[in-house]
C-alpha positions, 0 to 999 in steps of 0.5 A, spaced: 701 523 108 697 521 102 695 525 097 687 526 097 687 527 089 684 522 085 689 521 081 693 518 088 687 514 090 687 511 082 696 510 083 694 507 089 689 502 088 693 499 082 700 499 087 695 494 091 692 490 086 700 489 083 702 488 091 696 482 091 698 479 084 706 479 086 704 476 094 699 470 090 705 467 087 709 466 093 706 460 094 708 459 101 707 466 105 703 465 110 699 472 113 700 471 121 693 475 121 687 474 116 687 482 115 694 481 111 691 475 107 692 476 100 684 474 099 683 480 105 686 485 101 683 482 095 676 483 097 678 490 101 680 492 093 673 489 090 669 494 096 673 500 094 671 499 087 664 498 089 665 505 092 669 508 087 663 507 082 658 510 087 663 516 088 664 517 080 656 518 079 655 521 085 661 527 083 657 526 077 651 529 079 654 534 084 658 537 078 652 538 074 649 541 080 654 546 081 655 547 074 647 549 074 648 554 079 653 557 077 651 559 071 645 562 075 650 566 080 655 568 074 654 565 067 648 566 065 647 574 060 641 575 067 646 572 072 645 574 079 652 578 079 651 581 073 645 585 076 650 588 081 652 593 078 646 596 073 644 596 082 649 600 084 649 604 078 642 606 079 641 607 086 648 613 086 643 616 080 637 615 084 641 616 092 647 620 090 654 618 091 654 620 098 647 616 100 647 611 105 643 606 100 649 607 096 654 606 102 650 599 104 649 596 097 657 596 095 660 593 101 654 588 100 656 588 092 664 587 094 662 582 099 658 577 094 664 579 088 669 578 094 666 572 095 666 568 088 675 570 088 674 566 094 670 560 092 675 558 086 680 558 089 679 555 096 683 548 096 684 544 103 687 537 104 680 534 104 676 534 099 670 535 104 673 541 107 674 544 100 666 543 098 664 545 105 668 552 104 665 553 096 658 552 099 658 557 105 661 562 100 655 561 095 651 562 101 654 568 104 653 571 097 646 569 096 645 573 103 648 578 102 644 579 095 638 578 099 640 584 103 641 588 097 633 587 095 632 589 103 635 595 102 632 597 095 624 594 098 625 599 103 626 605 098 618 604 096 615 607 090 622 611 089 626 605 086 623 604 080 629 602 074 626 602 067 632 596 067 627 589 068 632 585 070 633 589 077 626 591 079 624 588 085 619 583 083 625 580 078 631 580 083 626 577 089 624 571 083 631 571 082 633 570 089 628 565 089 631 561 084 639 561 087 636 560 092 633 553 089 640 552 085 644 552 093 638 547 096 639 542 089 646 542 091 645 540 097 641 534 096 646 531 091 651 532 097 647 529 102 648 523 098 655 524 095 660 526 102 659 520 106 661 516 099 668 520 100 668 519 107 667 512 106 671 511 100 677 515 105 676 510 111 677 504 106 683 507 103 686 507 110 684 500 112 688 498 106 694 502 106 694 499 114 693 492 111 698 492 105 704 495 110 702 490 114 704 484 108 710 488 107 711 488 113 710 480 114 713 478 108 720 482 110 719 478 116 718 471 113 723 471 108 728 477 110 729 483 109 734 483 102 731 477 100 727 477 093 721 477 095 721 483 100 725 487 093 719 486 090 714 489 094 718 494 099 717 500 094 709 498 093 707 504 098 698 504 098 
């Protein structure tokens, strides 16, 4: 199986740019179907770099895009999950270290933490599976975030933390605002996951139709004939 890796698209396309200028001197092969034509490949390989081009700025704005929300989930000196612990710490001052609110927040606190070791480390065979998992993870966090200031709106005028950045109004504002980070995430990838769909579609034609004219050529000209020794290891 190929590898889904960039730096494997790239190899491959130029393995099936060299497949074509090596086929194009042989002044007398003949493809038995148009599909394993020289000019087919080659119009094969123009449309995928139209694709490739659309998926470079596509990746562009969804890498800026999470790059945004990242930093609002855990870079920024405010950042959502390093509001978590100034939360819990009030709250086992406020509750005590035996209360249920305490309870509840750090298994809620230790979902959202447990959550971001997963986003960076998930990894499939797909790419679109891979960004897929990422964003359920930052949905789940976000969930579990907005459960937290359930929790805290549900102890009244009790919750009142001299810190700013843990009132309700400002975790209810910031919740808004990492939910805002995770919608804009989402357009860019309604735009960029069919051009990875569609760029993987094309790639498969391609290997089919370069097999195809090895497999034509070793049929014209033989199969230790100097022609096939050229392009046999040329795998797309």
């Amino acid at each position: 199986m190929s590898s889904n890796s960039q730096s494997s698209f790239a190899s491959r396309l130029g393995k099936a740019k060299t497949l074509v200028t090596t086929v194009s001197s042989y002044t007398d092969y003949t493809a038995p179907v148009a599909t394993a034509s020289v000019a087919a490949i080659t119009q094969t390989i123009t449309d995928i770099e139209a694709v490739q081009q659309q998926y470079n700025t596509a990746k562009s704005d969804y890498t800026l895009k999470t790059n945004q929300r990242k930093q609002i989930f855990t870079e920024n000196e405010d950042a959502l999950e390093k509001r978590l612990s100034p939360i819990r710490t009030f709250i086992e001052a406020l509750k005590g270290k035996n209360s249920t609110e305490l309870v509840q927040i750090t298994s809620l606190v230790n979902k959202i933490r447990g959550n971001t070791t997963k986003s960076t480390t998930v990894s499939t065979d797909s790419e679109t599976d891979t960004i897929s998992q990422i964003e359920r993870t930052y949905a789940s966090r976000l969930s579990n975030f907005k459960n937290i200031i359930d929790i805290l709106t549900s102890l009244g005028a009790s919750y009142a933390p001299p810190n700013e950045q843990i009132t309700l109004t400002a975790l209810t504002e910031y919740a808004t605002t990492a939910e805002a980070s995770i919608t804009a995430v989402d357009v860019c990838l309604s735009v960029f996951k069919p051009i990875i769909n569609q760029r993987k579609t094309m790639f498969d034609a391609l290997r089919e139709q370069t097999q195809s004219m090895k497999n034509f050529i070793k049929a014209q000209y033989g199969l230790s004939s100097n022609e096939y020794n050229q392009v046999k290891k040329l795998s797309i």
